[in-house]
C-alpha positions as CSV (number, residue, x, y, z in Angstrom):
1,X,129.2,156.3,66.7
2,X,131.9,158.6,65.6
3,X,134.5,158.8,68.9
4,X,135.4,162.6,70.0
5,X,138.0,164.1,71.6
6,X,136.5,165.9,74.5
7,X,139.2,167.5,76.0
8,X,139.8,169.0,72.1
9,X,136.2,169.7,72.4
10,X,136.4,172.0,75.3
11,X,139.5,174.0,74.2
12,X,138.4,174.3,71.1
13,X,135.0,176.3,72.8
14,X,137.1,178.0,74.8
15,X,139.4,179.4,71.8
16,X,136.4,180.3,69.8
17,X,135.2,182.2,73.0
18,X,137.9,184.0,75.0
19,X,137.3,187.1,72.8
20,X,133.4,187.4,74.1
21,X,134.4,186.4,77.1
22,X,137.1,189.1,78.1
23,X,134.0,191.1,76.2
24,X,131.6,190.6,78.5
25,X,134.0,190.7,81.7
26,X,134.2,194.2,80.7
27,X,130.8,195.1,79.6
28,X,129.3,192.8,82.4
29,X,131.6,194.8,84.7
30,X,130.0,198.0,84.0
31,X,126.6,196.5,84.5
32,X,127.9,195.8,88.1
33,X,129.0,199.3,88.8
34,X,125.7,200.8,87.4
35,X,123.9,198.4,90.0
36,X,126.2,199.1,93.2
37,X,125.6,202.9,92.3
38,X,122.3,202.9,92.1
39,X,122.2,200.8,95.5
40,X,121.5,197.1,94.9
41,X,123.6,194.3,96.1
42,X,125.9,191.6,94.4
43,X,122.9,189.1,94.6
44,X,120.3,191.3,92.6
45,X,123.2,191.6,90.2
46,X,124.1,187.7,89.9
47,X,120.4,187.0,89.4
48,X,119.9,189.6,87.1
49,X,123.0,188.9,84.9
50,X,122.1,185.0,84.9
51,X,118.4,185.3,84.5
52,X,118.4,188.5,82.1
53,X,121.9,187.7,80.4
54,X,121.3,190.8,77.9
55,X,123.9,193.4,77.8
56,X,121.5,196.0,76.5
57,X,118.6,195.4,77.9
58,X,120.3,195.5,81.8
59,X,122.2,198.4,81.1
60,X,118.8,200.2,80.0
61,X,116.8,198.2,83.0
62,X,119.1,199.6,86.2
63,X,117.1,203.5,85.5
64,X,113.9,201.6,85.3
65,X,114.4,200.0,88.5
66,X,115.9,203.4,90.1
67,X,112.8,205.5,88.9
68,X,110.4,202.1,89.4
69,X,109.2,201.5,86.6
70,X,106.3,199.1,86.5
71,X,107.4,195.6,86.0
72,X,104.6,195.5,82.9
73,X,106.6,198.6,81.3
74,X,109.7,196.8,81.7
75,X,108.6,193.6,80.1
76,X,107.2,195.3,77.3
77,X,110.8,197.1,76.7
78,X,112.6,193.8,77.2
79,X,110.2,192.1,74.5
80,X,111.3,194.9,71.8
81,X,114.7,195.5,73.0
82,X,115.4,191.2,72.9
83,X,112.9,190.7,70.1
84,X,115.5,190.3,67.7
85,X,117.3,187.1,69.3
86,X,114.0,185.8,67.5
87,X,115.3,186.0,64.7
88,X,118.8,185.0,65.2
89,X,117.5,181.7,66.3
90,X,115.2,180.3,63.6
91,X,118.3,179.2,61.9
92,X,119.7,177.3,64.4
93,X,115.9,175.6,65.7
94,X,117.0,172.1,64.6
95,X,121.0,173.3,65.6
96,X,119.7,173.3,69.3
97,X,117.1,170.6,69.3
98,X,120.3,168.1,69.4
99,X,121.1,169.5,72.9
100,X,118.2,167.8,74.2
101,X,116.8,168.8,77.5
102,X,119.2,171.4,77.5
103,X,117.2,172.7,74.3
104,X,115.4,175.9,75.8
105,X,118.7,176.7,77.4
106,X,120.3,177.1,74.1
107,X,117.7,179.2,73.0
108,X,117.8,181.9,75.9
109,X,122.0,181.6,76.6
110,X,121.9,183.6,72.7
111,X,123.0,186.9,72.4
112,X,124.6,188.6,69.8
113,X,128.4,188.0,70.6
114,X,127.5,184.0,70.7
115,X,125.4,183.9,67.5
116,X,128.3,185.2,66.0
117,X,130.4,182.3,67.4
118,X,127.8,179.5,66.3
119,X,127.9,181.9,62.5
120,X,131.7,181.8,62.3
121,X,132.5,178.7,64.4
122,X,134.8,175.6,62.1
123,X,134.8,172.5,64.0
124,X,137.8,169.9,63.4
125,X,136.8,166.7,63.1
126,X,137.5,165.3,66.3
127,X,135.4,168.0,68.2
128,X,132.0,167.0,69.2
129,X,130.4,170.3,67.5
130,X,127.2,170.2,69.8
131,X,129.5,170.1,73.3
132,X,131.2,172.6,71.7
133,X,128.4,174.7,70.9
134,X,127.0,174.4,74.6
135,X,130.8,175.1,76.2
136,X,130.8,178.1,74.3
137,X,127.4,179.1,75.6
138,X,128.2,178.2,79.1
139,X,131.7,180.0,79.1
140,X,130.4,183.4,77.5
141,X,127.4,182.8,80.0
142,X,129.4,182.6,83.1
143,X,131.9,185.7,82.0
144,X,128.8,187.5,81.7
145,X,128.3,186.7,85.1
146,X,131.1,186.7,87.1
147,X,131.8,190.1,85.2
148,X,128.7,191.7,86.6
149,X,129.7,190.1,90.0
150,X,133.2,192.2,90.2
151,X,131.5,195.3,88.6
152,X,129.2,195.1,91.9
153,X,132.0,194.1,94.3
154,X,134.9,196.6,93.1
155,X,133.6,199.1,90.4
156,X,133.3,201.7,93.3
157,X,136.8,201.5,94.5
158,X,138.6,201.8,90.9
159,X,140.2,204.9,90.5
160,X,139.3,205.4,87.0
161,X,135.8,206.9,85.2
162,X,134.0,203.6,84.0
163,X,132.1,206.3,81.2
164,X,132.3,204.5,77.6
165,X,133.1,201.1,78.6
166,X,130.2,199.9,77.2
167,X,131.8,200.4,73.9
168,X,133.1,197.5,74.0
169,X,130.8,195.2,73.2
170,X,129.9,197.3,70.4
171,X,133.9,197.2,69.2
172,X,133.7,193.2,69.9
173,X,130.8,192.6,67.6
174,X,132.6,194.8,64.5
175,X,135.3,192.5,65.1
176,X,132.8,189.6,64.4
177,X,131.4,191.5,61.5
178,X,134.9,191.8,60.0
179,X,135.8,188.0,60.7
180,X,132.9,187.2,58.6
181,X,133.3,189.0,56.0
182,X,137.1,187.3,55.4
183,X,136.0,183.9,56.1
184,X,132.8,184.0,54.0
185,X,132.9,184.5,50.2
186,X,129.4,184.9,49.6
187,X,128.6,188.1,50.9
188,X,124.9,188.9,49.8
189,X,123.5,188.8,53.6
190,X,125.6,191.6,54.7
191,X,124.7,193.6,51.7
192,X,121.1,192.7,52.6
193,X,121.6,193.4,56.2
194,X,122.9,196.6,55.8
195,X,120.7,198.0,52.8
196,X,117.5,196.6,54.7
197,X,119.0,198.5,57.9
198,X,120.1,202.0,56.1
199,X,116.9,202.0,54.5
200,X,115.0,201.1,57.7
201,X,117.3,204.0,60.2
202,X,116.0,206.8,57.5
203,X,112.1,205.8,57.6
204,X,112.0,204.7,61.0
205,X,115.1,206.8,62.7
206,X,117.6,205.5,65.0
207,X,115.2,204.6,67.9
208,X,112.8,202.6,66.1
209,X,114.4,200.4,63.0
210,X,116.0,197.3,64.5
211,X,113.2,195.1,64.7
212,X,111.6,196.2,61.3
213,X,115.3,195.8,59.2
214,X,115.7,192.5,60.6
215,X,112.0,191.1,59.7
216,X,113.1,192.6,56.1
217,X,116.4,191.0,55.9
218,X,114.7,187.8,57.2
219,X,112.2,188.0,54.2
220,X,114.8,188.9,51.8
221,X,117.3,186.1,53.0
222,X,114.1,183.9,52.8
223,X,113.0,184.7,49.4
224,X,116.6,184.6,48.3
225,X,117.9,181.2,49.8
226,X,118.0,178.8,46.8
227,X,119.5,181.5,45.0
228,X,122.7,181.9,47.8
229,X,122.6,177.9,48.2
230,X,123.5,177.1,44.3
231,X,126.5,180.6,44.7
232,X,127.6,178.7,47.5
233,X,127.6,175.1,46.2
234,X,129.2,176.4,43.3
235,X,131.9,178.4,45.3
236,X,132.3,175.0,46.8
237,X,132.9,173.3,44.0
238,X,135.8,175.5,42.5
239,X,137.5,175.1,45.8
Protein backbone atom coordinates (compact mmCIF):
# COMPACT_ATOMS: atom_id res chain seq x y z
CA UNK A 1 0.00 0.00 0.00
CA UNK A 2 1.52 3.11 -1.36
CA UNK A 3 2.08 5.47 2.09
CA UNK A 4 0.49 9.19 1.73
CA UNK A 5 1.26 12.27 3.04
CA UNK A 6 -1.96 13.46 4.53
CA UNK A 7 -1.25 16.60 5.82
CA UNK A 8 0.10 17.24 1.93
CA UNK A 9 -3.20 15.73 1.06
CA UNK A 10 -5.32 18.32 2.74
CA UNK A 11 -3.33 21.42 1.65
CA UNK A 12 -3.14 20.32 -1.49
CA UNK A 13 -7.40 20.26 -1.47
CA UNK A 14 -7.40 23.31 0.03
CA UNK A 15 -5.11 25.09 -2.66
CA UNK A 16 -7.01 23.62 -5.53
CA UNK A 17 -10.13 25.07 -3.63
CA UNK A 18 -9.66 28.48 -2.00
CA UNK A 19 -10.73 30.14 -5.40
CA UNK A 20 -14.46 28.33 -5.18
CA UNK A 21 -14.41 28.74 -1.89
CA UNK A 22 -13.99 32.65 -1.55
CA UNK A 23 -16.62 32.01 -4.67
CA UNK A 24 -19.14 30.72 -2.97
CA UNK A 25 -18.67 32.89 0.32
CA UNK A 26 -19.71 35.57 -1.91
CA UNK A 27 -22.37 34.01 -3.93
CA UNK A 28 -23.61 31.88 -0.83
CA UNK A 29 -23.68 35.31 0.81
CA UNK A 30 -26.13 36.72 -1.46
CA UNK A 31 -28.33 33.73 -1.06
CA UNK A 32 -28.42 34.64 2.64
CA UNK A 33 -29.51 38.21 2.12
CA UNK A 34 -32.25 37.15 -0.42
CA UNK A 35 -33.54 34.73 2.42
CA UNK A 36 -33.36 37.38 5.54
CA UNK A 37 -35.26 39.79 3.01
CA UNK A 38 -37.80 37.81 2.11
CA UNK A 39 -38.25 36.82 6.03
CA UNK A 40 -36.77 33.41 6.86
CA UNK A 41 -34.31 32.74 9.47
CA UNK A 42 -30.60 31.61 9.55
CA UNK A 43 -31.74 27.97 10.08
CA UNK A 44 -34.01 27.70 6.87
CA UNK A 45 -30.98 29.10 5.27
CA UNK A 46 -28.28 26.48 6.80
CA UNK A 47 -30.63 23.69 5.83
CA UNK A 48 -31.36 24.93 2.55
CA UNK A 49 -27.67 25.68 1.55
CA UNK A 50 -26.53 22.22 3.02
CA UNK A 51 -29.38 20.19 1.70
CA UNK A 52 -29.95 22.09 -1.73
CA UNK A 53 -26.10 23.18 -2.19
CA UNK A 54 -27.04 24.72 -5.73
CA UNK A 55 -26.27 28.26 -6.34
CA UNK A 56 -28.88 28.60 -9.07
CA UNK A 57 -31.37 26.76 -8.18
CA UNK A 58 -31.63 28.61 -4.46
CA UNK A 59 -31.27 31.85 -5.83
CA UNK A 60 -34.32 31.00 -8.22
CA UNK A 61 -36.09 28.94 -5.22
CA UNK A 62 -36.33 32.12 -2.49
CA UNK A 63 -39.46 33.83 -5.03
CA UNK A 64 -40.94 30.43 -5.20
CA UNK A 65 -41.14 30.10 -1.52
CA UNK A 66 -42.20 34.00 -1.19
CA UNK A 67 -45.16 33.58 -3.80
CA UNK A 68 -45.64 29.61 -2.47
CA UNK A 69 -45.12 27.83 -4.96
CA UNK A 70 -46.22 24.26 -4.71
CA UNK A 71 -43.49 22.02 -3.49
CA UNK A 72 -44.42 19.67 -6.81
CA UNK A 73 -43.63 22.93 -9.03
CA UNK A 74 -40.49 23.44 -7.26
CA UNK A 75 -39.21 19.99 -7.66
CA UNK A 76 -40.03 19.82 -11.14
CA UNK A 77 -37.77 23.16 -11.67
CA UNK A 78 -35.02 21.81 -9.46
CA UNK A 79 -35.00 18.50 -11.64
CA UNK A 80 -34.36 20.69 -14.97
CA UNK A 81 -32.47 23.47 -13.41
CA UNK A 82 -29.86 20.43 -11.60
CA UNK A 83 -30.45 18.06 -14.42
CA UNK A 84 -27.21 18.73 -15.84
CA UNK A 85 -24.99 17.59 -12.73
CA UNK A 86 -26.19 14.29 -14.53
CA UNK A 87 -24.09 14.59 -16.80
CA UNK A 88 -21.10 15.98 -15.18
CA UNK A 89 -21.03 12.79 -13.21
CA UNK A 90 -21.11 9.83 -15.51
CA UNK A 91 -17.45 10.38 -15.90
CA UNK A 92 -16.50 10.28 -12.58
CA UNK A 93 -19.20 7.03 -11.56
CA UNK A 94 -16.17 4.69 -10.87
CA UNK A 95 -14.07 8.23 -9.63
CA UNK A 96 -16.50 8.20 -6.66
CA UNK A 97 -17.33 4.62 -6.12
CA UNK A 98 -13.66 4.59 -4.27
CA UNK A 99 -15.09 6.82 -1.61
CA UNK A 100 -17.10 4.14 -0.35
CA UNK A 101 -20.00 4.77 1.89
CA UNK A 102 -19.33 8.27 1.27
CA UNK A 103 -20.25 7.39 -2.53
CA UNK A 104 -23.75 9.11 -2.86
CA UNK A 105 -22.22 12.10 -1.04
CA UNK A 106 -19.75 12.58 -3.78
CA UNK A 107 -22.39 12.45 -6.18
CA UNK A 108 -24.75 15.28 -4.64
CA UNK A 109 -21.59 17.64 -3.05
CA UNK A 110 -21.01 18.29 -7.35
CA UNK A 111 -21.63 21.50 -8.74
CA UNK A 112 -20.21 23.17 -11.38
CA UNK A 113 -17.27 25.08 -9.61
CA UNK A 114 -16.07 21.43 -8.07
CA UNK A 115 -16.40 19.49 -11.31
CA UNK A 116 -14.14 21.88 -12.62
CA UNK A 117 -11.62 21.14 -9.71
CA UNK A 118 -11.95 17.17 -10.13
CA UNK A 119 -11.48 18.23 -14.37
CA UNK A 120 -8.35 20.44 -13.75
CA UNK A 121 -7.10 18.93 -10.47
CA UNK A 122 -2.96 17.34 -10.72
CA UNK A 123 -2.24 15.34 -7.80
CA UNK A 124 1.63 14.91 -6.60
CA UNK A 125 2.49 11.74 -5.82
CA UNK A 126 2.43 11.77 -2.19
CA UNK A 127 -1.29 13.02 -2.14
CA UNK A 128 -3.92 10.49 -1.57
CA UNK A 129 -6.05 11.75 -4.74
CA UNK A 130 -9.46 10.32 -3.37
CA UNK A 131 -9.03 12.34 0.27
CA UNK A 132 -8.16 14.95 -1.80
CA UNK A 133 -11.09 14.80 -3.90
CA UNK A 134 -13.46 14.55 -0.84
CA UNK A 135 -11.53 17.66 1.10
CA UNK A 136 -12.17 19.61 -1.76
CA UNK A 137 -15.83 18.60 -1.73
CA UNK A 138 -16.14 19.15 1.91
CA UNK A 139 -14.31 22.63 1.91
CA UNK A 140 -16.31 24.20 -1.17
CA UNK A 141 -19.34 22.53 0.62
CA UNK A 142 -18.95 24.16 3.86
CA UNK A 143 -17.99 27.80 2.24
CA UNK A 144 -21.19 27.35 0.56
CA UNK A 145 -22.62 27.17 3.81
CA UNK A 146 -21.21 29.22 6.13
CA UNK A 147 -21.49 31.87 3.25
CA UNK A 148 -25.26 31.65 3.18
CA UNK A 149 -25.11 31.69 7.08
CA UNK A 150 -23.39 35.38 7.10
CA UNK A 151 -25.56 36.49 4.12
CA UNK A 152 -28.54 35.72 6.61
CA UNK A 153 -26.92 37.08 9.72
CA UNK A 154 -25.29 40.47 8.26
CA UNK A 155 -26.45 41.10 4.56
CA UNK A 156 -29.12 43.59 6.01
CA UNK A 157 -26.73 45.73 7.92
CA UNK A 158 -24.04 46.20 4.97
CA UNK A 159 -24.10 49.55 3.76
CA UNK A 160 -23.56 48.60 0.19
CA UNK A 161 -26.30 47.36 -2.78
CA UNK A 162 -25.63 43.44 -2.84
CA UNK A 163 -27.34 43.83 -6.87
CA UNK A 164 -24.88 41.80 -9.22
CA UNK A 165 -23.03 39.83 -6.81
CA UNK A 166 -24.13 36.82 -8.22
CA UNK A 167 -21.81 37.49 -11.02
CA UNK A 168 -19.39 35.99 -9.44
CA UNK A 169 -19.80 32.68 -9.71
CA UNK A 170 -20.39 33.13 -13.27
CA UNK A 171 -16.75 35.15 -13.41
CA UNK A 172 -15.29 32.11 -11.23
CA UNK A 173 -16.32 29.46 -13.63
CA UNK A 174 -14.71 31.51 -16.93
CA UNK A 175 -11.76 31.47 -14.82
CA UNK A 176 -12.07 27.55 -14.80
CA UNK A 177 -12.90 27.63 -18.51
CA UNK A 178 -9.67 29.56 -19.18
CA UNK A 179 -7.44 27.31 -16.84
CA UNK A 180 -8.47 24.48 -18.94
CA UNK A 181 -7.97 25.62 -21.98
CA UNK A 182 -3.94 26.35 -20.91
CA UNK A 183 -3.47 23.16 -19.23
CA UNK A 184 -5.18 20.92 -21.78
CA UNK A 185 -3.76 20.61 -25.34
CA UNK A 186 -6.49 18.72 -26.74
CA UNK A 187 -9.21 21.04 -27.10
CA UNK A 188 -11.95 19.28 -29.23
CA UNK A 189 -14.53 19.14 -26.08
CA UNK A 190 -14.67 22.82 -25.73
CA UNK A 191 -15.17 23.26 -29.43
CA UNK A 192 -17.91 20.58 -29.13
CA UNK A 193 -19.24 22.19 -26.04
CA UNK A 194 -19.65 25.43 -27.40
CA UNK A 195 -20.76 24.50 -31.15
CA UNK A 196 -23.43 22.03 -29.54
CA UNK A 197 -24.42 25.01 -27.14
CA UNK A 198 -24.56 28.05 -29.92
CA UNK A 199 -26.30 25.82 -32.04
CA UNK A 200 -28.72 24.71 -29.22
CA UNK A 201 -29.29 28.87 -27.76
CA UNK A 202 -30.52 29.70 -31.57
CA UNK A 203 -33.12 26.67 -31.91
CA UNK A 204 -34.06 26.45 -28.46
CA UNK A 205 -33.33 30.24 -27.11
CA UNK A 206 -31.72 31.25 -23.96
CA UNK A 207 -34.35 29.71 -21.51
CA UNK A 208 -34.49 26.41 -22.84
CA UNK A 209 -30.96 24.93 -24.38
CA UNK A 210 -28.89 23.75 -21.39
CA UNK A 211 -30.11 20.46 -21.02
CA UNK A 212 -30.46 19.66 -24.75
CA UNK A 213 -26.54 21.00 -25.72
CA UNK A 214 -25.28 19.04 -22.99
CA UNK A 215 -27.09 15.59 -24.01
CA UNK A 216 -25.51 16.55 -27.61
CA UNK A 217 -22.09 17.22 -26.49
CA UNK A 218 -22.46 14.00 -24.36
CA UNK A 219 -23.20 12.04 -27.62
CA UNK A 220 -20.73 13.78 -29.60
CA UNK A 221 -17.90 13.30 -26.79
CA UNK A 222 -19.23 9.67 -26.76
CA UNK A 223 -19.16 8.93 -30.41
CA UNK A 224 -15.82 10.67 -30.52
CA UNK A 225 -13.80 9.09 -27.51
CA UNK A 226 -11.40 6.62 -29.19
CA UNK A 227 -10.78 9.27 -31.64
CA UNK A 228 -9.58 12.02 -28.61
CA UNK A 229 -7.92 8.96 -26.65
CA UNK A 230 -5.21 8.06 -29.62
CA UNK A 231 -4.73 12.55 -30.03
CA UNK A 232 -4.09 12.30 -26.55
CA UNK A 233 -1.88 9.29 -26.25
CA UNK A 234 -0.10 10.57 -28.95
CA UNK A 235 0.27 14.18 -27.47
CA UNK A 236 1.65 12.07 -24.58
CA UNK A 237 4.03 10.51 -26.26
CA UNK A 238 5.89 13.54 -27.90
CA UNK A 239 6.04 14.96 -24.47
Amino acid sequence: MQGYDYRKTFSTALKQSAPIMFAYIVVGFTFGAMMSEAGYTWIHTVIASFFTYSGSMQIAMVPMMVYHTSLPAMAVATLLINSRYMFYGIGFAERFKRQGILYPYMIIAFPDEVYGIFCSNKHPSDVDPDKCDLWSALLCHFAWTFGGLLGVLIGDNLPISLEGIDFAATAMFVCITVNQWTEYKNHIPMYIGVVSGIVCLLVLGPDNFILPSLIVSLIVLLIMKSRMTAIEEKEAHHE
